[in-house]
C-alpha positions, 0 to 999 in steps of 0.5 A: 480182419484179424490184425497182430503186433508185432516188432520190427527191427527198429523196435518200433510196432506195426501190424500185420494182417492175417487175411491179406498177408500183409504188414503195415510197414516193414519188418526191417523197421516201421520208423526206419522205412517210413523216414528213409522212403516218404520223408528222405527220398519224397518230402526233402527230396522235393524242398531240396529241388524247390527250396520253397516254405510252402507245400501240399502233401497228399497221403493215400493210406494214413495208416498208424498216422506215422507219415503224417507224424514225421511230416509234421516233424519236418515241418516245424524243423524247418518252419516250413508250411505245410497242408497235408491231406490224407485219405484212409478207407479202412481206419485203425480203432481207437482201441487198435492205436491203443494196443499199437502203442506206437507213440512210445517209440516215435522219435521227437517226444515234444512232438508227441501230443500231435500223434494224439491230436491226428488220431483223435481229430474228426474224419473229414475235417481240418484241424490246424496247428503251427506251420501244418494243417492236416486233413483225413477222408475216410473215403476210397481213393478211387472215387473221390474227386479233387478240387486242389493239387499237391506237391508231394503224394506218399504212395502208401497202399498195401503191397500189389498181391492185397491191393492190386486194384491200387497199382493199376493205371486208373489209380497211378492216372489218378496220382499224376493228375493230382500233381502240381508240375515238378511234383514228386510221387514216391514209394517204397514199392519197386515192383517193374509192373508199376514202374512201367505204368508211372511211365505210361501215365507221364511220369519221369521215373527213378529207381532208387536204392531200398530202405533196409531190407528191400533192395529199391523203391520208386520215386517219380517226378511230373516234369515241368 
């Protein structure tokens, strides 16, 4: 597929795909969205109502790894610890990340070298560093299986016209059973279909205020 760099608004790169229509983040700001959707309203969300020092975060769609990098950034903030498992089925090249030049304008220069070490890590295996461990499956969410639960689940496939399939019952019944109770799924999607659906499969459902740009996104929360 042909991909484009572009600048979003915060000055930080994504990418845009021409066959899909779609953009790897938010043109109003890849950081920007990425910290105010996952990390504000998904991971210190969670913390904030379970005040725990341990947790499991699950991805679905590393992407440019920049979830995972301010993951890691909150962990160690925090000497919070933290297993981060991320599931990818059409990774970026090494060329692509290259060309992407992402690290250059990450927050955190002294977290710098971990945007390398996940790109550079073996698929499929564990690599472990303070405070995190961080897993990434080259594997397609839809028919893998699951032997442990999380606690947090980023919510980060392409948009409903690219991936509809991941925005039907089968995948959002996938997510509610990967929950531990009290866990939190979040999104920067907003769309009233998807939110109908979390409710079918069990989910409490919040619509939240958008990062810059999109007026709402979806949080939901598997009840006690």
């Amino acid at each position: 597929m042909q991909k484009t760099i572009f600048t979003t608004a915060d000055g930080s790169p994504s990418i845009f795909i021409e066959e899909l229509q779609e953009t790897y983040h938010s043109k109003h700001g890849a950081v920007t969205e990425s910290d105010y959707v996952y990390i504000e309203k998904g991971l210190g969300y969670w913390l904030e109502k379970n005040n725990k020092m341990e947790l499991r975060i699950f991805e679905m769609g590393l992407g440019t790894g920049l979830n995972a990098y301010l993951s890691f950034i909150f962990s160690q903030q925090r000497k919070l610890m933290c297993e981060y498992f991320a599931v990818e089925k059409y990774p970026l090249t090494q060329e692509e990340l290259q060309s992407l030049a992402m690290k250059g304008h990450l927050p955190e220069p002294k977290y710098h070298d971990f945007f390398d070490f996940l790109h550079q890590a073996n698929w499929n295996t564990t690599i472990s560093q303070p405070h995190f461990l961080f897993s990434k499956m080259n594997e397609d969410f839809l028919n893998m299986t699951f032997s442990q639960k999380f606690d947090v689940l980023f919510y980060d496939a392409f948009g409903y016209h690219a991936q509809s399939e991941l925005w039907q019952e089968e995948a959002l019944q996938i997510c509610f059973d990967l929950l531990q109770p009290g866990g939190v799924w979040v999104s920067y999607c907003a769309r009233g279909e998807v939110r109908r659906i979390l409710q079918k499969v069990g989910f409490k459902v919040e619509r939240l205020e958008g990062p810059p740009g999109k007026r709402e996104m979806l949080r939901a929360v598997k009840e006690v």
